[in-house]
C-alpha positions in Angstrom: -8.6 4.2 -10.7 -5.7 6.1 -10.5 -4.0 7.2 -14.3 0.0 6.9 -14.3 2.3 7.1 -16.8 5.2 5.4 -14.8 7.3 2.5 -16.3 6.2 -0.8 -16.0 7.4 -4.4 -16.9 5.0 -5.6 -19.3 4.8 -8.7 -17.4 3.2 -6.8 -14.3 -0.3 -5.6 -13.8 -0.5 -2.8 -11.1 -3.6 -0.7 -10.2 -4.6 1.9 -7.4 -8.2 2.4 -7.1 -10.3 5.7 -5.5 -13.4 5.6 -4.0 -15.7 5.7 -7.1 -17.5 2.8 -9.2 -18.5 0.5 -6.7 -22.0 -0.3 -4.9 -21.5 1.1 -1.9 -23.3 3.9 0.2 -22.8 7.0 2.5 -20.1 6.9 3.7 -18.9 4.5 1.9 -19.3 5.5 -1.2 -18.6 3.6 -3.6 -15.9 1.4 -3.8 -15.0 0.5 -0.5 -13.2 -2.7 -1.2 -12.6 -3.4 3.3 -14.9 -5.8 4.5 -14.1 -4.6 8.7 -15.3 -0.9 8.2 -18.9 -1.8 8.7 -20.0 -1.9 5.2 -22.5 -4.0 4.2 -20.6 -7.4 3.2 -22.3 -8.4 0.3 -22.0 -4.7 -1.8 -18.2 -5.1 -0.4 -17.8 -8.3 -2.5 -19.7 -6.6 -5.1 -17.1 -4.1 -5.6 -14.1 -6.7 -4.8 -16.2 -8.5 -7.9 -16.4 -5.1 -10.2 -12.4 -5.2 -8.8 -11.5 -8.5 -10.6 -13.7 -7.8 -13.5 -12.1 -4.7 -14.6 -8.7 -5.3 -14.2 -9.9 -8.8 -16.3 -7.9 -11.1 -12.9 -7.8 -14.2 -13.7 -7.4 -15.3 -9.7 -9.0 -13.1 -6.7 -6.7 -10.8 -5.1 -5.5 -12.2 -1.4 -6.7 -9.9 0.7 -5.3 -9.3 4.4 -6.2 -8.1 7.7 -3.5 -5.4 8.4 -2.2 -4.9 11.9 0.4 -2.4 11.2 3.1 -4.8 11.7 5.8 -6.0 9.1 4.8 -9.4 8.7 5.1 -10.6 5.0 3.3 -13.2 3.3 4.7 -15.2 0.5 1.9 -16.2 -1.7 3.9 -18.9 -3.2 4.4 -20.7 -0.1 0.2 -20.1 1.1 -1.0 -23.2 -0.6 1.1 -25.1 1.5 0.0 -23.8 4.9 -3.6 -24.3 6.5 -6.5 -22.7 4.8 -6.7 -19.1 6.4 -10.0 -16.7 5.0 -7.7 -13.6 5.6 -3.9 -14.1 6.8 -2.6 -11.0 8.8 -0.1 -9.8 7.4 1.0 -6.1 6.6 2.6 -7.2 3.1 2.8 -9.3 0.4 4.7 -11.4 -2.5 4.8 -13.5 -5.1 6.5 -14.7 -8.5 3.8 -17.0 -9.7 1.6 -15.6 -12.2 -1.5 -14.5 -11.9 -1.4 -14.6 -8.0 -2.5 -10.2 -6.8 -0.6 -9.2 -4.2 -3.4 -6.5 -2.4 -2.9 -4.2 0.2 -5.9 -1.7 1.6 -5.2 1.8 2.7 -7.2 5.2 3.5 -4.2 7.4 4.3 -1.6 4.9 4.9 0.9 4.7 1.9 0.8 1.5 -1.0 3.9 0.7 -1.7 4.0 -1.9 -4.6 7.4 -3.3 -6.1 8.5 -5.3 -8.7 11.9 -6.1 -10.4 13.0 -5.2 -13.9 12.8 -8.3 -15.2 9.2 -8.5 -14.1 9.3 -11.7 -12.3 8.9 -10.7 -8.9 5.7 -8.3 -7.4 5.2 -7.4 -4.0 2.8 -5.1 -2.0 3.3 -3.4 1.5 0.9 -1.4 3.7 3.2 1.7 4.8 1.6 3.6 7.9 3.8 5.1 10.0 4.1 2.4 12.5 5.4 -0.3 10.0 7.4 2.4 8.1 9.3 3.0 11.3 9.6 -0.6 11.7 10.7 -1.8 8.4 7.7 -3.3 6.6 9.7 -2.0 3.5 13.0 -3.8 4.2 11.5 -6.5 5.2 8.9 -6.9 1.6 12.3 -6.5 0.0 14.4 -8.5 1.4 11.7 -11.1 -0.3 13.2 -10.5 -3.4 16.0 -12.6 -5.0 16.4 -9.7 -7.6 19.5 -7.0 -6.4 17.9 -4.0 -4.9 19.0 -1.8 -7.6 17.1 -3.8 -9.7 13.9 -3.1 -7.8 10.8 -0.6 -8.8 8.8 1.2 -6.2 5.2 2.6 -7.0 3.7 4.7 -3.8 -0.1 5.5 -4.4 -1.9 8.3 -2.4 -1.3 8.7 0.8 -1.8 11.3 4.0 -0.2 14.8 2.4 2.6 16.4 4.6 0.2 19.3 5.1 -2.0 16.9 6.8 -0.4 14.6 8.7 0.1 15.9 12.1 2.3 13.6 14.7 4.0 13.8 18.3 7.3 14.1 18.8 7.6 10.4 19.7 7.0 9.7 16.2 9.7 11.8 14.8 12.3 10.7 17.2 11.7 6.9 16.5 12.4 7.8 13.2 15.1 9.4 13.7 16.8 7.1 16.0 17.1 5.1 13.4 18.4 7.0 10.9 19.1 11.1 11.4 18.3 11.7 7.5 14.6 11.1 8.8 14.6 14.6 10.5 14.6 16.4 7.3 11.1 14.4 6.5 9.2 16.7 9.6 8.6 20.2 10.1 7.6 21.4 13.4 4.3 22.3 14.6 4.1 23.5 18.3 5.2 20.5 20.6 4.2 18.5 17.6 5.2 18.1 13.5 4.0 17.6 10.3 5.3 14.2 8.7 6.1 13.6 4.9 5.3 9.6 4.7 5.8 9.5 1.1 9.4 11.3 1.8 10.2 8.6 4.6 9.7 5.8 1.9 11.4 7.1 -0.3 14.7 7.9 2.2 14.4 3.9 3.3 13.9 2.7 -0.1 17.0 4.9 -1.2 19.1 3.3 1.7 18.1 -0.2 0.5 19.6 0.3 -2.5 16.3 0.8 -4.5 16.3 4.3 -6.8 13.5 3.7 -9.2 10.7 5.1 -7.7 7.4 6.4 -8.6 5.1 8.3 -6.4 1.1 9.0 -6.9 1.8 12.9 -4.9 -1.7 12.8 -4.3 -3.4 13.3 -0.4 -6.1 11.6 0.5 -7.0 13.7 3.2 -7.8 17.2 0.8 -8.4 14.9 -2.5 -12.4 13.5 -1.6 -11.8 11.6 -4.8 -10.2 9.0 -2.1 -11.1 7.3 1.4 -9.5 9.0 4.4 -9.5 8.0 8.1 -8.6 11.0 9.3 -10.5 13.6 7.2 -14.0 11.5 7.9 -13.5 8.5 10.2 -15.9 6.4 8.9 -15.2 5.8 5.4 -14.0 3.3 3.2 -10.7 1.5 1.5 -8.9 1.9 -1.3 -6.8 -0.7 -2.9 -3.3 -1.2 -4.2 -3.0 -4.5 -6.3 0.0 -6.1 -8.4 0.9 -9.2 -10.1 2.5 -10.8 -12.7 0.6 -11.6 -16.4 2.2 -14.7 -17.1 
């Protein structure tokens, strides 16, 4: 589990797991809390289990089946809809206690947000794809709370050292907002990308200026799950909710 020392509402739990303490084995060892890597199922909701136990939830998190998109799902509003094992969705929200918002990632960035007042959580899966097309603003715009009332947390994540990219991705970026060009350094005919600094330049333009980042890369720290550094492997969870 990942040790911060960043403010927190007392109302709101958050937590950002590595990959050790779970059941799992090679290469999933140990905690591998994603159930489409090809894991075996049951030691997956073995660890989900150790999960809930350890962090003493008093609900299971709702899990999701990402697609990269920017789809949010209000957890308030999901009793109301159809029963659905695992909604796809990229992101999600809530302001009733005890509900975990819960986003997987093994190089993506976690980006979990609350307000001040600790009444509102919500947690987005960042890769590039639904960075570039606003999985951020759109978790945000959730919130009733002003945006300079807001609190960003980004957990481990693909290091800028690591994350190689075309051009295609730099200009997408870019055409949507030219500050993004500081966020790549070239490499050849292609760049290296700083996710965590992209998040933080969209954050900043929404208004949002508490923020909190992890600094840690998945790809060179083997303390976490990384696509890229072994293919095969794990995920890691980012979880938040409210106490009470």
């Amino acid at each position: 589990m990942l040790h911060h020392d960043w403010p927190v509402p007392a109302n709101v739990g958050i937590a950002m797991t590595n990959r050790h303490g779970g059941v799992s084995t090679h290469p999933f060892d140990s905690l591998n809390l994603g159930l489409h890597v090809g894991d075996v199922i049951e030691r997956v909701m073995a660890n989900r289990e150790l999960l809930s136990k350890q962090l003493a939830l008093t609900a299971d998190p709702v899990w999701l089946e990402q697609v990269h998109g920017t789809h949010v799902l209000n957890l308030d509003a999901l009793s109301l809809a159809p029963a659905v094992d695992t909604p796809i969705a990229d992101a999600s929200y809530s302001r009733t206690a005890s509900q975990v918002c819960a986003i997987m990632t093994a190089d993506c960035l976690p980006v979990l947000m609350c307000n001040q007042a600790g009444t509102e959580v919500a947690a987005a899966h960042a890769g590039w794809r639904g960075l570039c097309d606003g999985v951020i603003e759109a978790t945000a715009a959730q919130f009733s709370s002003p945006m300079n009332e807001l609190i960003a947390y980004l957990g481990p994540a693909i290091g800028p050292q690591k994350f190689e990219v075309g051009a295609e991705v730099k200009q997408a970026f870019c055409a949507l907002h030219p500050q993004a060009a500081a966020c790549f350094i070239p490499s050849g005919d292609k760049c290296f990308a700083n996710i965590v600094s992209l998040a933080k330049l969209r954050l900043s333009l929404l208004g949002i200026n508490h923020i909190y980042s992890a600094d840690i890369c998945t790809v060179t720290d083997t303390n976490y799950f990384s696509y890229r550094r072994d293919k095969v492997t794990g995920r890691m969870a980012s979880l938040i909710w409210l106490k009470s």
